[in-house]
C-alpha positions as CSV (number, residue, x, y, z in Angstrom):
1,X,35.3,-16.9,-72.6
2,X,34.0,-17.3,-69.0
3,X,35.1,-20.4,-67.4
4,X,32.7,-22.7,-65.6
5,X,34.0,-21.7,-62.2
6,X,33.3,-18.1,-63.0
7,X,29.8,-18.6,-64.3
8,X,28.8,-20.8,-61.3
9,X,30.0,-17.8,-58.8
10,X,28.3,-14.8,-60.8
11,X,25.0,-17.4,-60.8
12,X,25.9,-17.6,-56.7
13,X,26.0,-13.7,-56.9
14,X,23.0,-13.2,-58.4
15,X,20.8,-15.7,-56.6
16,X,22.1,-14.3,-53.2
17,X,21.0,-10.4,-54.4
18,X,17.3,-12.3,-55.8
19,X,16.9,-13.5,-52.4
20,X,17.9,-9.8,-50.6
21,X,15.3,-8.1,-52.7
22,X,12.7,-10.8,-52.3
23,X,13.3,-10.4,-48.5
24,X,13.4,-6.6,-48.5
25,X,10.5,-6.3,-49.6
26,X,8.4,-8.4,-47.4
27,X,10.3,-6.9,-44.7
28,X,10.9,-3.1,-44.9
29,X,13.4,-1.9,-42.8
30,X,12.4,0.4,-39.7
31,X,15.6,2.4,-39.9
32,X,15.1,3.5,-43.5
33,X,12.0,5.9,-43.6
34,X,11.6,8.3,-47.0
35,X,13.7,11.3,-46.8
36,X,10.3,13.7,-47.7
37,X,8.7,11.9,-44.4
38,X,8.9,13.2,-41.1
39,X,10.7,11.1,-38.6
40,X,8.6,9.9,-35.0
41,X,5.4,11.7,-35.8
42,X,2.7,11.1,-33.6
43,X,0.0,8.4,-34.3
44,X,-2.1,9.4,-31.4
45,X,-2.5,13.0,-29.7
46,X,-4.7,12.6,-27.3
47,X,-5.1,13.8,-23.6
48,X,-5.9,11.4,-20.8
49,X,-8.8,13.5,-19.9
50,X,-10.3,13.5,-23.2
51,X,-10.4,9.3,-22.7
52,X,-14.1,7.5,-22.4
53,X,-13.3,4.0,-23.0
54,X,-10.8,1.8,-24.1
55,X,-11.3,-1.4,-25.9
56,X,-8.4,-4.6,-25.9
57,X,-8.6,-6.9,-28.2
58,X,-6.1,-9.6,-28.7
59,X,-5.7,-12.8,-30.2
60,X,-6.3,-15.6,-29.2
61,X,-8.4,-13.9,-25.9
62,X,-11.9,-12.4,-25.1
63,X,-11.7,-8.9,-25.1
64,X,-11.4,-6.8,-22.5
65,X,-13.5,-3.5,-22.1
66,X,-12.9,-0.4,-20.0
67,X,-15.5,2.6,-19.3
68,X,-14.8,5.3,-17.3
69,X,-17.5,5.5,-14.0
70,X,-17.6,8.3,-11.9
71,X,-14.1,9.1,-10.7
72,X,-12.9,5.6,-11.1
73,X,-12.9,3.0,-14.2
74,X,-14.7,-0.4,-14.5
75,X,-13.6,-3.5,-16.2
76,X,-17.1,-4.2,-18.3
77,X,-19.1,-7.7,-18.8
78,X,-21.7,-9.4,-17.6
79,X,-21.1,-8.5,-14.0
80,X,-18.8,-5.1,-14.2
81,X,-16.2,-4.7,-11.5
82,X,-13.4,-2.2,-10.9
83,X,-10.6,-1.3,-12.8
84,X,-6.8,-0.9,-10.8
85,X,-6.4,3.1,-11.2
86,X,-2.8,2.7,-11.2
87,X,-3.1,0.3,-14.0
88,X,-5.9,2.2,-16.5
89,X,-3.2,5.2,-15.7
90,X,-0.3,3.8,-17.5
91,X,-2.9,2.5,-20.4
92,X,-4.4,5.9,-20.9
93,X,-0.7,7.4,-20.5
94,X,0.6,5.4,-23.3
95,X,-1.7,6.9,-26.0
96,X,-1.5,10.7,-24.6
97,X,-0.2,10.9,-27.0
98,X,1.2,7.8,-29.1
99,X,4.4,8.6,-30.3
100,X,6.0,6.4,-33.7
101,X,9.2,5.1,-33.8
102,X,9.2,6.5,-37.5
103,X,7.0,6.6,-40.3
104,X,7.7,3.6,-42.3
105,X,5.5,3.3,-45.1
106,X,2.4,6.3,-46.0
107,X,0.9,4.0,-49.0
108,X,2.1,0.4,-48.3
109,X,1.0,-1.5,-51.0
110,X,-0.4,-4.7,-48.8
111,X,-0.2,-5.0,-45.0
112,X,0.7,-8.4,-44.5
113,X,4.1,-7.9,-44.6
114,X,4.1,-6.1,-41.1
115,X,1.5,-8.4,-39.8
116,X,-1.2,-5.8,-40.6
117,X,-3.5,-7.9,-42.0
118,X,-4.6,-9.7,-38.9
119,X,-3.0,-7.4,-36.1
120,X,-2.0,-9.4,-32.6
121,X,-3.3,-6.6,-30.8
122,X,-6.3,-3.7,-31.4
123,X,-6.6,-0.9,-29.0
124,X,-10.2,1.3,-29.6
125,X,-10.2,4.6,-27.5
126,X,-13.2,6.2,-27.5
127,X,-13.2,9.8,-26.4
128,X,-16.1,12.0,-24.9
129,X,-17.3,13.2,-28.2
130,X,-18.4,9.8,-28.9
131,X,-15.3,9.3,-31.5
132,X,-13.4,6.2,-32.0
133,X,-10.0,5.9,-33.2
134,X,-8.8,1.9,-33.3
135,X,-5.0,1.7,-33.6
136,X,-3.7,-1.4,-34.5
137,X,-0.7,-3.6,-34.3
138,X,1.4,-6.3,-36.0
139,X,4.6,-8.0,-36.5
140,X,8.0,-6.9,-34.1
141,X,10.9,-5.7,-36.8
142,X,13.2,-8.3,-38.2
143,X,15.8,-6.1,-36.0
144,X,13.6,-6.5,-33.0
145,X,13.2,-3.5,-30.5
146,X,10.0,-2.2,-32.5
147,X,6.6,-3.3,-33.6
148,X,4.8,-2.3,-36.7
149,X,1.7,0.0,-35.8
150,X,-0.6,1.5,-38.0
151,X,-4.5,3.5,-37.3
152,X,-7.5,1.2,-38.7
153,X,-8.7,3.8,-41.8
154,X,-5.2,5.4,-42.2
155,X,-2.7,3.7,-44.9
156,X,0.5,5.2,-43.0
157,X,2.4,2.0,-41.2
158,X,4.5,2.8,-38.4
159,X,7.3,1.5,-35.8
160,X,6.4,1.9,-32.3
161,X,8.8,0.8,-29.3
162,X,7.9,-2.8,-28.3
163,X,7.5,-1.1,-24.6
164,X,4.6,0.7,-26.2
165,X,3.4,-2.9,-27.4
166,X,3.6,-4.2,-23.8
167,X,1.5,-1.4,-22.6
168,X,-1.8,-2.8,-24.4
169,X,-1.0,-6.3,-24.6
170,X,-2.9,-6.7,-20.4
171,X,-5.1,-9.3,-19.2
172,X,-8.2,-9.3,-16.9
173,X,-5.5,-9.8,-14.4
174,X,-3.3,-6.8,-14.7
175,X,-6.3,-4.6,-15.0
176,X,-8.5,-5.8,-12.4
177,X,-8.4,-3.7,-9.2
178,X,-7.5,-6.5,-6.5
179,X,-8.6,-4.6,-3.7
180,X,-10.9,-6.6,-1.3
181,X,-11.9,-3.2,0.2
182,X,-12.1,0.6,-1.7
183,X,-11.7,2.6,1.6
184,X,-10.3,6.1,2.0
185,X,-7.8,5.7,5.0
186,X,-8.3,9.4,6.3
187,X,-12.1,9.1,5.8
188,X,-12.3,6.1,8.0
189,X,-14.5,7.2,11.6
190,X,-15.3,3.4,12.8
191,X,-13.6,0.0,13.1
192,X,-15.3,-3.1,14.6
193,X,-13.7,-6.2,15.3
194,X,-15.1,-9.4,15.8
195,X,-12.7,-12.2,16.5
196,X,-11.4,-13.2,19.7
197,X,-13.5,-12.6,22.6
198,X,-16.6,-9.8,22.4
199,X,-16.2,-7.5,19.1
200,X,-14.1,-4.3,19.8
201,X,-14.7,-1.1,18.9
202,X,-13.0,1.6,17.5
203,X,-13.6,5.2,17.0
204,X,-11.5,8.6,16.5
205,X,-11.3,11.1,19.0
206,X,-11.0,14.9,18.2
207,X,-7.8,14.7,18.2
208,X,-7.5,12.0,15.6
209,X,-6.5,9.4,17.7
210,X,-8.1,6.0,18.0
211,X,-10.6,5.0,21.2
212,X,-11.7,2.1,22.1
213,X,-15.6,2.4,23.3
214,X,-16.8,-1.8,23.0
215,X,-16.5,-3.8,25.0
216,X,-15.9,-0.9,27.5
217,X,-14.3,2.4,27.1
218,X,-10.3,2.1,27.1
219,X,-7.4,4.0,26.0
220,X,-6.3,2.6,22.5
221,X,-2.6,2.1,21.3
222,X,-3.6,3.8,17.9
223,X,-0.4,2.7,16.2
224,X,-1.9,-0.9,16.2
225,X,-5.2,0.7,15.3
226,X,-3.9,2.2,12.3
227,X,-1.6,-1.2,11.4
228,X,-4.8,-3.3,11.5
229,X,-6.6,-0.5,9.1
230,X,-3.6,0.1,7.0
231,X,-2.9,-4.1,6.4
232,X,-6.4,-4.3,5.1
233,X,-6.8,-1.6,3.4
234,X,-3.8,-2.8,0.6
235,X,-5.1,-6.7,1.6
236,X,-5.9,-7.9,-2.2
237,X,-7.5,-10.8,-3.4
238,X,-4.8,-13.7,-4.9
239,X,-6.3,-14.7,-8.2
240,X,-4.2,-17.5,-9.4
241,X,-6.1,-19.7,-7.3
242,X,-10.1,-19.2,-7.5
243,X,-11.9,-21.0,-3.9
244,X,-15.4,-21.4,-4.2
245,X,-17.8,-20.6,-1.7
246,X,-17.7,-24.2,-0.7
247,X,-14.5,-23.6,0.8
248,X,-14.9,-20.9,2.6
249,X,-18.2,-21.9,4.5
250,X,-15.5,-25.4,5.1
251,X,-12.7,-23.3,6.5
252,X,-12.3,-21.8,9.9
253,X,-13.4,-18.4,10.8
254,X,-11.2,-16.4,11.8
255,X,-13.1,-12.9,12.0
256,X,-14.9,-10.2,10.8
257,X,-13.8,-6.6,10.5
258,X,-16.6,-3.5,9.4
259,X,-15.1,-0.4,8.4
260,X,-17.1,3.2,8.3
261,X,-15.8,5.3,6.1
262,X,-17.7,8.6,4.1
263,X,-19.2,6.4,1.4
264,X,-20.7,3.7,4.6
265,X,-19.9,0.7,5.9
266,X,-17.5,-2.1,4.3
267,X,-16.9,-5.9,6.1
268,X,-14.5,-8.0,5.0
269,X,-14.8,-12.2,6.8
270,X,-11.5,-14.2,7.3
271,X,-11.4,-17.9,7.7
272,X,-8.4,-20.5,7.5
273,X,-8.4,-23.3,5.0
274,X,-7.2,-26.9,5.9
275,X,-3.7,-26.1,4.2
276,X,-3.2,-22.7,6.7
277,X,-4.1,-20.7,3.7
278,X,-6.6,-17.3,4.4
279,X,-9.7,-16.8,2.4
280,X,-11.6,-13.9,2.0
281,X,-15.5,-12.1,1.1
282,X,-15.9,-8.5,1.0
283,X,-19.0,-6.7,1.1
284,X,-17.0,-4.2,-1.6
285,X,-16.2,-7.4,-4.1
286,X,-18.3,-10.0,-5.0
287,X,-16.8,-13.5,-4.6
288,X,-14.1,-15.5,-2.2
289,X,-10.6,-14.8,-2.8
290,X,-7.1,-16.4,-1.5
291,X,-5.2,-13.4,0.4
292,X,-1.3,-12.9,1.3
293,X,-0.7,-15.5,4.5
294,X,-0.3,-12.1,6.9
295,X,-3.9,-11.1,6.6
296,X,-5.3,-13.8,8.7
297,X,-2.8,-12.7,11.6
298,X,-3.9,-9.4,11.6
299,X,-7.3,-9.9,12.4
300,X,-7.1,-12.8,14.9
301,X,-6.9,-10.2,17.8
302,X,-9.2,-9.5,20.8
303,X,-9.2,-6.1,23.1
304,X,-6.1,-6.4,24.7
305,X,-4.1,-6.5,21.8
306,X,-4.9,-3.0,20.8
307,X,-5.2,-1.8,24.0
308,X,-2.7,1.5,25.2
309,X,-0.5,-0.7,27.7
310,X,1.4,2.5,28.4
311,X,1.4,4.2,31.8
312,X,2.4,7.8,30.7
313,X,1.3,9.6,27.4
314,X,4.3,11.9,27.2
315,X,6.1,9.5,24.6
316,X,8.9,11.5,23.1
317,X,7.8,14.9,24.6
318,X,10.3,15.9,27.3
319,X,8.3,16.1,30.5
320,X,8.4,19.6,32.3
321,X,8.0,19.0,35.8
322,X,8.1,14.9,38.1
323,X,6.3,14.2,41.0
324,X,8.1,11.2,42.3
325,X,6.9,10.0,45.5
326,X,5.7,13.7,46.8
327,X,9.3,15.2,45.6
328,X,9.2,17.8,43.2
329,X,11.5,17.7,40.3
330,X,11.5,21.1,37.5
331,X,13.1,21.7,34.5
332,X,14.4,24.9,33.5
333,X,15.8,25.4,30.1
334,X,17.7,22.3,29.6
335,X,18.3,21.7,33.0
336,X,16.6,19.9,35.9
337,X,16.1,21.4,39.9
338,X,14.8,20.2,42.8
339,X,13.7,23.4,44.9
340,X,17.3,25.4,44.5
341,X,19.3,22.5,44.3
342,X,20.4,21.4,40.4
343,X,20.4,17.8,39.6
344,X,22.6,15.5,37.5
345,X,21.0,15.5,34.1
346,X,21.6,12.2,33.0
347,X,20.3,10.4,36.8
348,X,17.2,12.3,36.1
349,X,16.8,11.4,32.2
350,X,17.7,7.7,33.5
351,X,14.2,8.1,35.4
352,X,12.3,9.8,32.8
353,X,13.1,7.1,30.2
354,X,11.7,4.3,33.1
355,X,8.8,6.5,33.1
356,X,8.1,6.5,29.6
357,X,8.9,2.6,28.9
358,X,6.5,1.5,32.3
359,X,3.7,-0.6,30.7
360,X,1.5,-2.7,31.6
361,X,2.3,-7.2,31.0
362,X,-1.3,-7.5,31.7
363,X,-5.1,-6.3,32.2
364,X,-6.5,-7.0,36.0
365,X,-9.6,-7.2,36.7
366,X,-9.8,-4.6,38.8
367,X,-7.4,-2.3,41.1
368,X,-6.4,-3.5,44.7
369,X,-3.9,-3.5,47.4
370,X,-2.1,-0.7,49.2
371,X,-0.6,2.1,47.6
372,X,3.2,2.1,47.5
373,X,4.2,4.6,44.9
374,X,2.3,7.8,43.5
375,X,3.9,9.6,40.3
376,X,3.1,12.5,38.3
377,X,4.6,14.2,34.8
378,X,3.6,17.5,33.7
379,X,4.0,17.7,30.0
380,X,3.3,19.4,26.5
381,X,2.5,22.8,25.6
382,X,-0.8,23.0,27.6
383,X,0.8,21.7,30.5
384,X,-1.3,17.8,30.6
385,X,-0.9,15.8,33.8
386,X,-0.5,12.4,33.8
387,X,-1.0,11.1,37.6
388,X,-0.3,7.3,38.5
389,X,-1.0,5.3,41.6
390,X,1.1,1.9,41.9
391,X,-0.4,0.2,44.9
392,X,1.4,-3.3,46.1
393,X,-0.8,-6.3,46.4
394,X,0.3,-9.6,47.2
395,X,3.7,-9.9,44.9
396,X,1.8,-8.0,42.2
397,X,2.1,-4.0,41.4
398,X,-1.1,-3.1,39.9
399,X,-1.3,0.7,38.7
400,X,-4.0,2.7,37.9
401,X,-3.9,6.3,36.4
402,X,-6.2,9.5,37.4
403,X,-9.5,9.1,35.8
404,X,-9.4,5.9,34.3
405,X,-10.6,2.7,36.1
406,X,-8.4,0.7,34.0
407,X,-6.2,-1.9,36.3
408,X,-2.7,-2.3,34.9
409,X,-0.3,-5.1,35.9
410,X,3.0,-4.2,36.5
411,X,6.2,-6.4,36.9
412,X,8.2,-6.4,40.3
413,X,11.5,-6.0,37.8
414,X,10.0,-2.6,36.0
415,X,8.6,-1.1,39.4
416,X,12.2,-2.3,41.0
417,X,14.2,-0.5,38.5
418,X,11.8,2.7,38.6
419,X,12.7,2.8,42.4
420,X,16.1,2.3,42.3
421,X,16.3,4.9,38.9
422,X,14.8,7.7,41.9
423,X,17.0,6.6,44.4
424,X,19.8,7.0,42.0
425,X,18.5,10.9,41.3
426,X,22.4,12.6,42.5
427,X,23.2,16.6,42.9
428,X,24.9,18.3,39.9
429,X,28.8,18.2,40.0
430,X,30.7,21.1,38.5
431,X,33.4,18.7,36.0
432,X,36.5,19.4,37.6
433,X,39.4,21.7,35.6
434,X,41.9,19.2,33.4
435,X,44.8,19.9,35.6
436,X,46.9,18.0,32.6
437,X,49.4,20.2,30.4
């Protein structure tokens, strides 16, 4: 006879195993798939090339439509505007092709169970033969790790990775390309300026390097050129705040800068809110936007700024022949001689380097005084000539280089330490034998 303890524990028993299979099957496990199915097939085998449009639809939020244009992709609505590339990349690379977990299920007998029957997420790819293929997806695994997937007019139910889930579940945000400009850098032939002062021009010479042609014709320092184009180039617009045009006709302008490029011209306004934050309005956007607190910077500049404040253009190029003063300095090989005579390498490289770091502090108005110092450097393959005149007026140095009627002011500390650099020029010593045993 079974005692009362013993029933109570076998009722325990089978109560516990009731409540397993109950629970089994609303939740089928992912790592048990039928032995006649084939593990991780593919739900989607698809080619990026091959992808039109792509619809995301999610619960809870509008959805959000993308159609390939051109080269590029748009975000649709009412008022279309670009898709982020890198972005629509990683969407279209996530279903070229789609890739199960496993196959969990090929005739599930009801969907609700993997949160099929109203899916969280719905993804419709539409391919250039006008076909649609909606793949939708429900509830994570009890395990976690995986989501249940399945294609809307196929009964097979699958696992995907919940990485694959996180690669459709986007908003406007994520998508949206936050560009304020779409300019190809290498493309660009113009840059105009207007902030401080008269608007500056910019325009690339032959050689690729930047000139400066408004106000007046100067040499440009093109790395400072190519900073300004490069900062707002990337410059995106902020979108977790949204300023209305009310605020940005309030705030301060800062400036304007027009870019040419091969597709035309593209502006983009500055101004500077009450609270030191930067606004924004493109041309190539419709709409103010907050930008990153560096932008503003960037563009409050006037001529001198990106003016070529150098004396010499040899930079790192190791001059061939000096002219220092009417003396004649040459190098041969890797060494330096005056007439016959060798010199001390490093008393000459002492005056090179002066030569390469003499700048100008400021912009005169024009050249005057009395010269005091004439210097030449022969340099680069085609032999250039650089050729600078440093007259002495009043306590000022004020250069000026061959064939440009720039004025550049010199400190009496840099044209000091140039002198006493060519004074300091000394006769090669042979290093005397180590007499030491």
């Amino acid at each position: 006879m079974l005692k009362p303890q013993g029933l109570i524990a076998a009722v325990g028993v089978l109560a516990v195993l009731g409540g397993y299979a109950w629970w089994s099957q609303k939740h089928p496990a992912a790592d048990t798939p039928s032995s006649t199915t084939p593990v991780a097939p593919k739900i989607l085998n698809l080619t990026a090339d091959q992808i039109q449009s792509i619809r995301l639809a999610k619960t809870g939020s509008d959805p959000i439509a993308l159609n390939k244009a051109g080269d590029g992709w748009q975000i649709g609505g009412a008022k279309p505007v670009a898709a982020d590339s890198d972005a629509v990349t990683a969407l279209t690379g996530a279903v070229s092709p789609l890739a199960s977990d496993r196959l969990i299920d090929e005739h599930p007998a009801d969907l609700k169970s993997f949160g099929l029957d109203t899916p969280v997420n719905e993804v419709d790819i539409t391919t250039k033969d006008g076909k649609t293929q909606k793949l939708l997806i429900g509830a994570d695994t009890p395990a976690g790790g995986n989501t249940y997937a399945k294609l809307d007019g196929d009964p097979k139910v699958y696992t995907i990775g919940s990485y694959a889930k996180a690669a459709f579940d986007k908003s406007l945000t994520d998508l949206r390309d936050k560009r304020l400009l779409s300019l190809h850098q290498d493309k660009i032939t113009s840059v105009t300026l207007a902030a401080k002062g008269a608007p500056v021009e910019f325009i690339k010479n032959s050689g690729g390097d930047w000139q400066i042609t408004k106000p007046k014709p100067y040499r440009a320092d093109s790395p400072s050129v190519d900073d300004l184009v490069a900062k707002l180039k990337d410059a995106k617009m902020d979108l977790t705040s949204t300023p209305s045009a009310a605020d940005f006709t309030a705030a301060a302008k800062v400036g304007t800068v027009t870019f040419v490029d091969d597709k035309g011209p593209q502006s983009l306004e500055v101004r500077k809110a009450k609270d030191n934050s930067y606004l924004a309005k493109s041309t190539a956007v419709e709409g103010v936007f907050k930008v990153a607190a560096d932008v503003g910077p960037a563009v409050d500049k006037g001529v001198d700024d990106f003016r070529n404040k150098k004396l010499f253009d040899f930079g790192f190029t190791d001059p061939a022949k000096l002219d220092l003063g009417g003396k004649l300095y040459e190098k041969t090989g890797d060494k330096w001689f005056s007439g016959q005579s060798q010199l001390d390498s490093a008393s000459i490289q002492n005056v090179v380097d002066k030569l390469r770091d003499l700048a100008a502090t400021k912009f005169p108005d024009k050249v005057s005084g009395t010269p005091a110092l004439t210097l030449s450097v022969t340099w680069g393959d085609k032999s250039k000539l650089d050729k600078v005149v440093i007259n002495k007026s009043g306590a000022d140095y004020i250069a000026a280089r061959d064939g440009d009627a720039t004025a550049y002011g010199l400190d009496a500390k840099s044209f000091d330490d140039l002198q006493k650099a060519i004074t300091d020029i000394k006769p090669f010593q042979t290093p005397k034998a180590d007499t030491k045993k």
